[in-house]
C-alpha positions in Angstrom: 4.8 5.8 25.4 7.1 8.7 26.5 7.3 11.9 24.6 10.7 11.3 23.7 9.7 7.9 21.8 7.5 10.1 19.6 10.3 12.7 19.3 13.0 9.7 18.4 10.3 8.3 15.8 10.0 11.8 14.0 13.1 12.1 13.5 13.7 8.4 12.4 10.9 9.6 9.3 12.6 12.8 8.8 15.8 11.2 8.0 14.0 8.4 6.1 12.5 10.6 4.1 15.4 12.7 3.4 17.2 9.7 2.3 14.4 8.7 -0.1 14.1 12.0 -1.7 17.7 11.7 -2.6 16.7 9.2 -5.5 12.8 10.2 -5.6 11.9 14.0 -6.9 8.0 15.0 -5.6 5.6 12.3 -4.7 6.0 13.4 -1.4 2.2 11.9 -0.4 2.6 8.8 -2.3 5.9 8.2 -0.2 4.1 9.3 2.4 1.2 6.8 2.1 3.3 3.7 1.3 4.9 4.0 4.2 1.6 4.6 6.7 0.4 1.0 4.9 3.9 -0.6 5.9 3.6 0.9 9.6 0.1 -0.2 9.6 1.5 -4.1 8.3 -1.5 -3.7 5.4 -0.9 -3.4 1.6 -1.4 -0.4 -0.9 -2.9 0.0 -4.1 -1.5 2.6 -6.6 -2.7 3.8 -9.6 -0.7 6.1 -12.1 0.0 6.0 -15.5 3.1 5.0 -16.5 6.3 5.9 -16.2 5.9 8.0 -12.9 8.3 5.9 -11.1 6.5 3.2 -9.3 9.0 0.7 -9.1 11.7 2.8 -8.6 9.9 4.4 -5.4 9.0 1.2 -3.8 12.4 -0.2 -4.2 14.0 3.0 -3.0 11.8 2.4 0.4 12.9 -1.4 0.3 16.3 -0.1 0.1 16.0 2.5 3.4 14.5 0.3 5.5 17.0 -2.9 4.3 14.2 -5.3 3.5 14.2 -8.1 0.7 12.8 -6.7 -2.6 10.6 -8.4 -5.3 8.8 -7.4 -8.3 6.4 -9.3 -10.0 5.4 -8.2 -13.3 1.8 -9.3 -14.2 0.4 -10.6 -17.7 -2.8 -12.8 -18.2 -0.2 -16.7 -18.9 1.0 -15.8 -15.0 0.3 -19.0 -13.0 -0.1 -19.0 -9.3 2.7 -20.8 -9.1 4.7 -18.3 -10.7 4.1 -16.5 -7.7 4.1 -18.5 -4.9 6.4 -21.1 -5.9 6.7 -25.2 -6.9 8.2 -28.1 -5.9 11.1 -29.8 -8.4 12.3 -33.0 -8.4 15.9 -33.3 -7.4 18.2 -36.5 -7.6 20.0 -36.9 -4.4 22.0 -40.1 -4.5 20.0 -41.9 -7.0 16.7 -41.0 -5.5 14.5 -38.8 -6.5 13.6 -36.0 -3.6 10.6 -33.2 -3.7 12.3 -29.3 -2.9 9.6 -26.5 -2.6 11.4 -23.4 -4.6 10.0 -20.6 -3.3 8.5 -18.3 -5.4 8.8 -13.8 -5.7 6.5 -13.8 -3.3 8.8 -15.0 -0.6 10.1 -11.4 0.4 9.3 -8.5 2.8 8.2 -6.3 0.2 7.0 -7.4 -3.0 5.7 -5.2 -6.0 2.6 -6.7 -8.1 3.0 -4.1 -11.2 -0.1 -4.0 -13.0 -1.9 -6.7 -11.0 -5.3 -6.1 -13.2 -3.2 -8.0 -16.0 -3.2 -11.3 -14.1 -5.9 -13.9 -14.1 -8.3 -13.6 -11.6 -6.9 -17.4 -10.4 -3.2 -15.4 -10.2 -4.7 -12.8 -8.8 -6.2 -14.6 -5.6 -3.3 -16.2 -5.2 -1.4 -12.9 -4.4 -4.3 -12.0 -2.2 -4.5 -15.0 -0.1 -0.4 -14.6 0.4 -1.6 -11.1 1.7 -4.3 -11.7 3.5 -3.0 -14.9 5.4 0.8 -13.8 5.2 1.3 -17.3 4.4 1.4 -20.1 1.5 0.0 -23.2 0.9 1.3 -25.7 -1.3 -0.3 -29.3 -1.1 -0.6 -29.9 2.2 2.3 -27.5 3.5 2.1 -24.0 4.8 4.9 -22.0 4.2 5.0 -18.7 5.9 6.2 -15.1 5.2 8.6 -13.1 6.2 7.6 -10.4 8.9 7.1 -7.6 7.9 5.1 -8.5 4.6 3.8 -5.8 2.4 2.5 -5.8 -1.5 2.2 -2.8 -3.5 0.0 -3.6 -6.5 -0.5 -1.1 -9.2 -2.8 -0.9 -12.1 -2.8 1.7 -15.1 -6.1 3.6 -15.2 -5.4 3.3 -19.2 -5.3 0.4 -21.4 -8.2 -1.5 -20.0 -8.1 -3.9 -23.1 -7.0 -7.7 -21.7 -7.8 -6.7 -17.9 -9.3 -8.4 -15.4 -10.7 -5.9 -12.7 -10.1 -6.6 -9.1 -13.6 -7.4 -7.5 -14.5 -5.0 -4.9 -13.8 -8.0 -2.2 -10.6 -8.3 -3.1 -10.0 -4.3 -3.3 -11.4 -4.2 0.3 -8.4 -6.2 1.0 -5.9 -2.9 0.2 -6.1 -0.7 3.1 -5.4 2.5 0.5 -5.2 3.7 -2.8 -2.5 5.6 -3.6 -3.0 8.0 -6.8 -0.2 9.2 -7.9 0.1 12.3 -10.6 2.4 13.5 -13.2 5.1 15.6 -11.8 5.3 19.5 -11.5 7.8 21.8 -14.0 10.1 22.0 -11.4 10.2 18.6 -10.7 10.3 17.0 -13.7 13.1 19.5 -14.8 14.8 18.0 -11.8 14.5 14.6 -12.4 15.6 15.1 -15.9 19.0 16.8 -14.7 19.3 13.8 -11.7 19.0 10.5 -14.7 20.5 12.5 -17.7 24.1 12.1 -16.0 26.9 9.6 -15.6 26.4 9.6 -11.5 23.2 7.5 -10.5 21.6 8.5 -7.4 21.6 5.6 -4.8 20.2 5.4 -0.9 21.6 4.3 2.2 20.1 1.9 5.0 17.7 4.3 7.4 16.4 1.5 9.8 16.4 -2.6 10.2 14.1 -4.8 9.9 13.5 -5.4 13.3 13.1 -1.6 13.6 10.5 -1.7 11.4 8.5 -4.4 13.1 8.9 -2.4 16.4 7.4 1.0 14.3 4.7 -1.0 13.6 4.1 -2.1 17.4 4.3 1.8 18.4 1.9 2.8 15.3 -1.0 0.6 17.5 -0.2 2.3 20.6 -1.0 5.7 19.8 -3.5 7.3 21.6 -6.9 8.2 20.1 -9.8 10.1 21.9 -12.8 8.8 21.8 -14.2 11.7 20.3 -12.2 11.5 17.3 -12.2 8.0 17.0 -16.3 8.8 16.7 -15.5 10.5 13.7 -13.9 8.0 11.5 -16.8 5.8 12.7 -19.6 8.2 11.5 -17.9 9.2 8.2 -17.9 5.6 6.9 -21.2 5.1 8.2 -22.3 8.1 6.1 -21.0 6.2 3.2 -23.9 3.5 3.7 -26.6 5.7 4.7 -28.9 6.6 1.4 -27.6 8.8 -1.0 -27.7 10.0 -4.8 -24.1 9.2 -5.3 -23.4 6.0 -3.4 -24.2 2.9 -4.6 -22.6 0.9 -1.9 -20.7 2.3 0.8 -17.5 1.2 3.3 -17.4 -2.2 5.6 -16.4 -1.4 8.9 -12.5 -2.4 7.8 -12.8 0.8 6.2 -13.4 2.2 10.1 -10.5 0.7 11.3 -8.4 1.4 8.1 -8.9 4.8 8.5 -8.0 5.0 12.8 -4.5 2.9 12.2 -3.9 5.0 9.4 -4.4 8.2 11.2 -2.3 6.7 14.1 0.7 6.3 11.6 0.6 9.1 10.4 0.5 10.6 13.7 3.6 8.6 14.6 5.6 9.8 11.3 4.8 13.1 12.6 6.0 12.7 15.9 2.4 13.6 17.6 1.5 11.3 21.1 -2.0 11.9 19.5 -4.3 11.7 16.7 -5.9 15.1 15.3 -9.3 15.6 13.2 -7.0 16.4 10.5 -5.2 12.6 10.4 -8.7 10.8 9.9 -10.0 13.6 7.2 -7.0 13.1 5.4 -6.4 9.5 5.3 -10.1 9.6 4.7 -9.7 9.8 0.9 -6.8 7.0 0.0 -8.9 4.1 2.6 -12.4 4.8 1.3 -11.7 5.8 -1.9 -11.6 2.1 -3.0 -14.2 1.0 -1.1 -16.6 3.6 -2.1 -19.0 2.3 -5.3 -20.7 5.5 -7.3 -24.0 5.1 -8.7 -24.4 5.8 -12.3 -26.2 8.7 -12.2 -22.9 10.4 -10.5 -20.0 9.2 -12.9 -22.3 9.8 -15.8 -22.1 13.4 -14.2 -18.3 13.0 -14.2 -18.0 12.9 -9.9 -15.1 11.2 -8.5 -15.1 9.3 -5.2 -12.7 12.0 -4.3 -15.5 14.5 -4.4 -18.0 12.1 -2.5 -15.9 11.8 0.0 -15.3 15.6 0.3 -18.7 16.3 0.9 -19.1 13.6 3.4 -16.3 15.2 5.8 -17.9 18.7 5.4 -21.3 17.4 6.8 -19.7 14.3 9.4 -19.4 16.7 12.8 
């Protein structure tokens, strides 16, 4: 790719992100990471409490880059077929006809809010739709919409009534997003932005088909091959024997962490990726994947941590 496609793709972000913040105050890494997943056509976990505008974000991106919206709100009666869809029996000149109605999950991006409150049979049905980017009813396959991406949240509170996603099925989220309360300043600012008559609202940045071809450039970023070494050795430090790490990264934690690092080398207009992409999309692709022992969350460590200490001894 020519310098100038990188230039034309930074400054397709900036304005993106510009038109974003004109509804969104702060978050500016969770924005940030939502969008690497889309560019890398994976799926993001986020966990917040609530209230921190999770649904309101999301739907702002869907918005920018004018792609079909969704939300799904999770509770433990949701059937899979609340998601994915049914068949109903229509009457079409006195006989009786079979019409698949396609369910929330039939849209580019689609919000799973509090996806630990669904049953674990819901649950795999969302993960199958994201894994396979398709849906299977009987014996038909539907598929989805390109490009297909799933934001799932949980609350770290209120655990009562939950159903934990097994670490296979987290593997399946290429990050996890934290995302915190806001600063003074910006929760001052959000308060004077919703307290008024004027609601703020966001114009189209890029098409679909735009999209699809960011996601095309993301893989064609260069890496060197001494970098891309990196990323390799810092999730194989996750397996090797340790005091904190029960069970470490998969090798889709390896390649999670490389596309990742790509995009955000993209979204910064870069025809390269630095030491600094992989340490820093280090946290939100292993952080997930990353199983503590005991001994170390008695002790009150966070993967976070873990993971610090693993990029200060990976040369």
């Amino acid at each position: 790719m020519s310098n100038e496609t990188y230039t034309s793709s930074n400054r397709i972000f900036k304005e993106l992100f510009d038109e974003i913040g004109k509804v969104i105050v702060g978050q500016h890494e969770a924005v940030e990471h939502m969008m690497i997943a889309i560019l890398c056509n994976s799926h993001a976990l986020v966990e917040s409490n609530p209230g921190l505008a999770k649904t309101l974000t999301i739907s702002t991106i869907s918005k920018a880059l004018d792609l079909k919206f969704n939300r799904i709100q999770c509770t433990p009666d949701l059937m899979p077929s609340d998601i994915t869809g049914t068949y109903i029996i229509e009457d079409v000149g006195g006989k009786k006809q079979y019409r698949f109605e396609p369910g929330p999950v039939f849209a580019n991006i689609v919000l799973a809010d509090e996806i630990n409150r669904a049953s674990p049979k819901t649950q795999s049905a969302m993960l199958e739709a994201m894994q396979e980017k398709q849906v299977t009813i009987g014996n038909k396959t539907y598929p989805l919409d390109k490009p297909f991406f799933v934001l799932a949240t949980q609350n770290p509170i209120e655990m009562e009534g939950t159903y934990p996603l097994p670490e296979a099925q987290l593997d399946r989220f290429l990050l996890k997003i934290l995302m915190d309360y806001p600063s003074i300043e910006d929760e001052n600012e959000i308060v004077n932005r919703y307290t008024r008559n004027i609601t703020p609202s966001v114009n189209r940045v890029v098409s679909k088909n735009e999209v699809l071809e960011l996601q095309r450039l993301t893989r064609d970023v260069p890496l060197a091959e001494d970098i891309k070494n990196r990323a390799i050795k810092i999730v194989a430090a996750t397996r090797a024997k340790s005091e904190n790490i029960e069970y470490g990264a998969s090798p889709r934690a390896s390649i999670g962490i490389i596309l990742a690092a790509k995009a955000r080398a993209l979204m910064q207009g870069r025809n390269y990726v630095s030491e600094e992409d992989i340490d820093t999309m280090a946290y939100p692709v292993m952080r997930h994947r990353v199983i503590l022992t005991f001994e170390s969350e008695r002790k009150g460590m966070t993967t976070d941590q873990v993971i610090s200490n693993i990029l200060k001894t990976v040369k």
